[in-house]
N, C-alpha and C positions, 0 to 999 in steps of 0.2 A: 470634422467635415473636410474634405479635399479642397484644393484649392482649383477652382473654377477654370484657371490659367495656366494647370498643372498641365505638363507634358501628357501624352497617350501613356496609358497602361504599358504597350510594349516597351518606350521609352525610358518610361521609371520603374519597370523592373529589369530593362539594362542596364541601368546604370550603375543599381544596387549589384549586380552579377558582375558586372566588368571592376568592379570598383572594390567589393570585396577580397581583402586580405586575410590571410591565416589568423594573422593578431587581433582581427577584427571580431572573428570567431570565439566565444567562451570555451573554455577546455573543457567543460559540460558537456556542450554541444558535439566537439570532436569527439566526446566518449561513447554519445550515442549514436553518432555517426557510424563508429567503428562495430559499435556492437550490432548494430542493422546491417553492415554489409559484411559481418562474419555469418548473422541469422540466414540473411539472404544466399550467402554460395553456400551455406548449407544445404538447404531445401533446392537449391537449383541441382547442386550437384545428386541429391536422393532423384529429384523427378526428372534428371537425366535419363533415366531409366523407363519412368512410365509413359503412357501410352502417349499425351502430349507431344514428351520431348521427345521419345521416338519421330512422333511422325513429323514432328517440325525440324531434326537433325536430318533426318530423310530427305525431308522433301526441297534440302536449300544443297544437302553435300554431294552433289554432283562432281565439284571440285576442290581440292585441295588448296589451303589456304595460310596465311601466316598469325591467325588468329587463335587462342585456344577456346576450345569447346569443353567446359565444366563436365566432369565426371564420365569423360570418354573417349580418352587419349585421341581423339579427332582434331582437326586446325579446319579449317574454311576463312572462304573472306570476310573482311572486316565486319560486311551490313549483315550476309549471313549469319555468321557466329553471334552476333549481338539477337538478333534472332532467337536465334534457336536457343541461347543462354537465358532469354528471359522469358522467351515459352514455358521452358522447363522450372526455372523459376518461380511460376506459380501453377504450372501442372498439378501439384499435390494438393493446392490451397493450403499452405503451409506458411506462405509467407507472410511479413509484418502488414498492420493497418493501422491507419489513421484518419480511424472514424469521425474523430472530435474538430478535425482541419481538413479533411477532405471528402469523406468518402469512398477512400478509397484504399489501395495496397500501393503507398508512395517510395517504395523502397526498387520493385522489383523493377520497374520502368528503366532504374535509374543504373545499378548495379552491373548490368551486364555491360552498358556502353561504356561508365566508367572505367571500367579495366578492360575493354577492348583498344580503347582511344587513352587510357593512361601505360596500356603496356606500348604502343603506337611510339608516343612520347617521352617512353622511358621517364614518368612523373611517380612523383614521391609519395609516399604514403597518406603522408600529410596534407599534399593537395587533394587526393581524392577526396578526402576527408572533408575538408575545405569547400569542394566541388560537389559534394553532397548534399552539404550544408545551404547551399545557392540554389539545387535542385529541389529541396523541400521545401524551403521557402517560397522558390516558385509557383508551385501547388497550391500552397494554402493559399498565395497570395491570391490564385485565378481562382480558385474554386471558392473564397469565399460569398459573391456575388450574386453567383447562382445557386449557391447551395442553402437549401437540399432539393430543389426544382427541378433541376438538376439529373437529377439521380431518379427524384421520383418520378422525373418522363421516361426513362427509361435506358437512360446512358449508363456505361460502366466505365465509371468516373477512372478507373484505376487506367485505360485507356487515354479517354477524351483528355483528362488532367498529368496524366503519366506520363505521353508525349512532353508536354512544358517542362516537366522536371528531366527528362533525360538531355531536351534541344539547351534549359539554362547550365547543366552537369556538366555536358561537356563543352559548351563555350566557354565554362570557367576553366577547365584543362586543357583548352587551345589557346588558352589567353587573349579572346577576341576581345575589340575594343564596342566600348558601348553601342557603336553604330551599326557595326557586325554584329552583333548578339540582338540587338533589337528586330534586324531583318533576320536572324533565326527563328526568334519567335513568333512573329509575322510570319510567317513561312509556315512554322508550326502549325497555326489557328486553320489553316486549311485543310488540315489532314487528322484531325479525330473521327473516332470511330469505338465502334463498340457496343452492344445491343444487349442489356442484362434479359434479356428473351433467352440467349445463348449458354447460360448458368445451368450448370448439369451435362455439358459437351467438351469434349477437347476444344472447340473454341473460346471459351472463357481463355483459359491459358494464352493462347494465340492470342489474345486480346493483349497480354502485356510483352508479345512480340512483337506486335504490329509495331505499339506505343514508342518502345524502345527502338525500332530501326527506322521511326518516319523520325523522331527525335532527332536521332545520329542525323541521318540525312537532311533535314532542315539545318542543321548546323554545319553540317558541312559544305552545302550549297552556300549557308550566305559565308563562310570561309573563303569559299572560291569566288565571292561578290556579288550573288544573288541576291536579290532585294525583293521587298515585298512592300507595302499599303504599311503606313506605320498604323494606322487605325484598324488594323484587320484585326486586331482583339476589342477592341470598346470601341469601334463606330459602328453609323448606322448600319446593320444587316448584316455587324462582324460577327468573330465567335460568343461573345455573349449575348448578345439577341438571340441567336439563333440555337443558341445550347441551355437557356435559362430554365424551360421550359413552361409553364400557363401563367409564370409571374412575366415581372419586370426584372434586367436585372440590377440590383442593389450597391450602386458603385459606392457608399456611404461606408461599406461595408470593409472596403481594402483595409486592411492592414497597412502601420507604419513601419517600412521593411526598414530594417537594421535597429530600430529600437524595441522591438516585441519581438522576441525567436517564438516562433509557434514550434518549432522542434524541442523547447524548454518547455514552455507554456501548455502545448497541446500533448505534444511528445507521441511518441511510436508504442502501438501497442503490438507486445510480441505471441505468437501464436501457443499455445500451449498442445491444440489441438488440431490435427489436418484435415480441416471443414468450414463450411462457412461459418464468419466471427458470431455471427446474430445466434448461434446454435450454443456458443463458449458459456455462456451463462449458464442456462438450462442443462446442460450438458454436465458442470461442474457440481452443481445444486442437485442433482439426479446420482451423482457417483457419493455423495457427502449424505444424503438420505437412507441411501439402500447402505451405506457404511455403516453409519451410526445405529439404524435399525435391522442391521443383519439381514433384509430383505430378500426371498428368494425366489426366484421367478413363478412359482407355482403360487405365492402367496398374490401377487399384484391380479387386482380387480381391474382399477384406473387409472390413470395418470394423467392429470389436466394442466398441461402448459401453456402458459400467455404468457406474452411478448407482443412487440411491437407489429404495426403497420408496415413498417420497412420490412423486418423479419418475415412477414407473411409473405410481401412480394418479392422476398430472395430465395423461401423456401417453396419449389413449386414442386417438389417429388417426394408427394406422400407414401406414395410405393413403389421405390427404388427398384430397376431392373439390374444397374450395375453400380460399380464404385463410382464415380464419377454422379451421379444422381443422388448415391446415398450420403454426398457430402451437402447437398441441395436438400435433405430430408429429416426434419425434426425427429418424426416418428420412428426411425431407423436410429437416429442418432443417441434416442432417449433411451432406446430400447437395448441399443449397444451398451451405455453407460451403466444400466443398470441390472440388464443381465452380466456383462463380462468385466463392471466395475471398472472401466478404462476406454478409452477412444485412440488408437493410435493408427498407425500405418496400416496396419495388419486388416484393420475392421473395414478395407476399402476393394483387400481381396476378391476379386468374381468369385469364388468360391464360399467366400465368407456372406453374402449380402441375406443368402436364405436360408441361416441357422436359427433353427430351430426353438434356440429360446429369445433369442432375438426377436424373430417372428412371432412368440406368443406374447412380449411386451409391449411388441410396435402397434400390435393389434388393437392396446389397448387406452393407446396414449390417442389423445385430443388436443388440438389445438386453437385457441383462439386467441383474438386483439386484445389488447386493452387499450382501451381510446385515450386514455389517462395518461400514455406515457407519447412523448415525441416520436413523431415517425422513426429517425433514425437511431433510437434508444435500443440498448446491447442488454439491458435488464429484461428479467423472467423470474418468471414465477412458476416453480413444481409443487402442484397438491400429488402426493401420491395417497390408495385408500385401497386398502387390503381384501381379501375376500371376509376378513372375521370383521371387519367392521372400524376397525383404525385408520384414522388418518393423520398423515403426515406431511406438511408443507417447509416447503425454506425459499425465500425470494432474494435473491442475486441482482445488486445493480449495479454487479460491472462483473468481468470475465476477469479469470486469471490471466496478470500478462501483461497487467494496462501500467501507461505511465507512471501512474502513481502507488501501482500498485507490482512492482515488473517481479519477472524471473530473475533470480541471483545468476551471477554470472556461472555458476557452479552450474545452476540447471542452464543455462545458455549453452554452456561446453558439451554438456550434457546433449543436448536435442544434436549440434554439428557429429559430435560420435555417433549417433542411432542414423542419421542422413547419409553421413560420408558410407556406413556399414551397405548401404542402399544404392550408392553407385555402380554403374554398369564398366566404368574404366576403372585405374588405377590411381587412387589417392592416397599422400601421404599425409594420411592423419593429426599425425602430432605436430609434424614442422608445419603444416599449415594450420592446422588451429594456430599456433606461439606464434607465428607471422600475423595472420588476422586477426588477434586477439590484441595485438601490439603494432596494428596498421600505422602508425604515426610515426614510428620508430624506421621502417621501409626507407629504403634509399631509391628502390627500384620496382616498380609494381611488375613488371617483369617478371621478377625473382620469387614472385608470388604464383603467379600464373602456372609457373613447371611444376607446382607442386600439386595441384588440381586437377 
C-alpha cells in the first residue's frame, strides 16, 4: 500500500526518471531494450512505405529538415520526423506489445523520439537504451490503475499511455531534473487521445504519431520551463479519473518503480505476425492444424474460434474490404492461415484480400467469446471439422513471441531483413542490423541514423 503522504504520481515517477542511471539498469533489461528498438526500425522502416506512412511523411514534409525519416532518404523537423517515424511504425501492426503491463504497443511511442532527440544530442547508444528503459517503466507504471477500464471504454492505450513513455524517454536523454520531468508529464496527461473505434483505418497508426510528437513536445515545453498542475495525473478530475473508465481508478495498484522492472517481469511480446495481437493465437493454432493434418481448403466444413471479450471488441471486420481491415479480421486471418499456411506482409496486399480460397475458409470460420477467459486474454481456441466428419481442435494460451516465450535472436534478424526488403528509400542492411543489434556499444546514435 502507498504511503498516504507520498508525493503525486507525476512527482514519483520523476524522480525515478531523473534519477535513473545506466548501472541502475540490469543488463537484461538493456538487452531487451535493444532488441525492441531493432524490432521497432524495423517495421517502421517496412511501413515507411505503406499507406499510413505515406500519408503521414506527406502530409508534415512540406519542408526540409535536420531530422532523418526511416526508410526514405527524407530529413524534416524534429516534431515532424518523429511523427511520421512512429506513424509508420505501426502502419503495418507489426510492431512489439505489452499486453501483460499495458495494453498496449509500448515500443513504437517511444523509438522514433528516442533517436530523433538522441541524434539531436549526439547520445550514446547506451543511454537510449537507458532511456527506454525509464519510458517503459513509465507505461506500466500509469497504466497500471486504470487498467483494463481503460482500454475497455474505449481508448487506444498505445496512444493515451504511449505519450508518457515517449515525454519520460526523452527527459531521460535531456537529462532533465526531477522538477522538469515532472512538469513534462504533467503537461503530457493533457494531451491523450486515441479512439480503438479507429482500428482498421490509417488512423490507428497515426495514433502512435500523435503519441510520439505530443511526448516530444511536452518534454520539450517544460525543457524550456513550462509547467503544469503537479496533480494533473492523480488528482481530482486529472488523467486518471477521467481515463479509468466506469471503474475507480486503483492507485493500490502502482508499482514499486526501481524495485520490480515490469520490462523483466511483464516483458515485450515480439510480433511474429503483421495483424492485430488478439488474432497471434488463433492464427498460430490454425497454421499447426492444417500442418499436422495436411488440411486442404476443399476439405474444411468449419472452423470455430473463441477467444476473448477484448479480442472480439478489436476485431470488428468480419468481412474485410482492404488490407488495413483484414488485419482487424479473425475470419480473413484464419482463412489466410489455413488456406496459404502462413500470414505475412503479403496477405495484406489489395489484391490479395479476395482470393479465392481464402474466401472459401473465411466463409467458414465462426467466431465466439469465451466468458471463461479475461477480457484482455491473447489465448484461443481452433475446432476445425471437415466435410467427411473429423474434427480437429488445439487451444493456444499465448502467441508466439511472448516474453517467455520470445523469437531467437536469429528469427529477430530474420523479420529486420524481410522489413528493411520493404523499404521505399535506401537502407543499409547489414551495418545497421550489427549497429542495432549491438545498440550499447554506439558512441553516437547519429551514426546510426545515416544508415536508415
Amino acid at each position: 500500500m502507498r504511503d498516504a503522504d507520498a508525493a503525486g504520481v507525476a512527482g514519483e515517477l520523476a524522480t525515478f526518471v531523473a534519477s535513473l542511471a545506466d548501472d541502475d539498469v540490469p543488463d537484461e533489461a538493456h538487452r531487451l531494450a535493444e532488441r525492441a528498438i531493432l524490432d521497432t526500425v524495423g517495421v517502421t522502416i517496412a511501413g515507411a512505405g505503406a499507406d499510413a506512412g505515406e500519408i503521414a511523411a506527406g502530409a508534415v514534409g512540406t519542408e526540409s529538415g535536420a531530422t532523418t525519416v526511416l526508410g526514405r532518404d527524407d530529413r524534416l523537423p524534429l516534431s515532424d520526423a518523429v511523427f511520421a517515424n512512429a506513424t509508420a511504425g505501426h502502419a503495418l501492426d507489426f510492431d512489439d506489445v505489452a499486453l501483460a503491463a499495458m495494453d498496449g504497443h509500448p515500443s513504437v511511442p517511444m523509438v522514433a523520439p528516442l533517436l530523433a532527440i538522441g541524434d539531436r544530442e549526439a547520445a550514446t547508444g547506451r543511454e537510449l537504451l537507458t532511456a527506454y528503459v525509464a519510458g517503459f517503466e513509465a507505461q506500466n507504471f500509469l497504466s497500471r490503475p486504470i487498467s483494463p477500464g481503460h482500454y475497455e471504454a474505449g481508448w487506444h492505450a498505445t496512444s493515451t499511455i504511449g505519450l508518457f513513455g515517449a515525454a519520460a524517454a526523452v527527459a531521460k536523454v535531456l537529462e532533465l531534473s526531477a522538477e522538469r520531468t515532472e512538469n513534462a508529464l504533467s503537461i503530457a496527461a493533457s494531451m491523450p487521445a486515441g479512439l480503438k473505434r479507429n482500428f482498421g483505418t490509417t488512423t490507428k497508426p497515426i495514433h502512435a504519431g500523435q503519441a510520439a510528437r505530443s511526448g516530444t513536445t511536452a518534454t520539450l515545453l517544460a525543457a524550456d520551463g513550462a509547467t503544469a498542475d503537479s496533480m494533473a495525473i492523480d488528482g481530482d478530475r486529472g488523467f486518471f479519473d477521467l481515463y479509468c473508465g466506469d471503474g475507480e481508478p486503483a492507485l493500490e495498484r502502482l508499482p514499486e518503480l526501481g524495485s520490480r522492472w515490469a520490462i523483466l517481469e511483464d516483458g515485450i511480446d515480439v510480433k511474429k505476425y503483421p495483424c492485430c495481437y488478439y488474432t497471434h493465437a488463433a492464427i498460430y493454432a490454425a497454421i499447426e492444424l492444417a500442418d499436422e493434418h495436411d488440411l486442404s481448403v476443399a476439405e474444411i466444413d468449419d472452423v470455430a474460434v473463441t477467444a476473448s471479450q477484448g479480442a472480439a471488441d478489436a476485431l470488428a471486420h468480419d468481412d474485410p474490404e482492404t488490407g488495413l481491415e483484414a488485419k482487424f479480421s479473425m475470419p480473413y486471418l484464419i482463412g489466410s492461415a489455413i488456406a496459404r499456411r502462413r500470414v505475412d506482409l503479403s496477405a495484406f496486399d489489395e489484391d490479395r484480400i479476395d482470393d479465392p480460397d481464402v474466401q472459401t475458409v473465411r466463409e467458414r470460420v465462426s467466431v465466439t467469446v469465451d466468458e471463461a477467459l479475461p477480457y484482455d486474454s491473447n489465448a484461443a481456441r481452433v475446432a476445425v471439422t471437415t466435410r467427411a466428419g473429423e474434427e480437429y481442435e488445439r487451444m493456444r494460451e499465448r502467441p508466439p513471441g511472448t516474453h517467455d516465450d520470445p523469437l531467437s535472436d536469429d528469427e529477430l534478424r530474420a523479420k529486420f531483413r524481410m522489413c528493411a526488403a520493404q523499404a521505399p528509400g535506401s537502407v543499409a542492411t547489414d551495418d545497421a542490423l550489427a549497429a542495432l543489434d549491438d545498440l550499447r556499444s554506439v558512441t553516437d546514435v547519429g551514426d546510426v541514423l545515416e544508415l536508415l
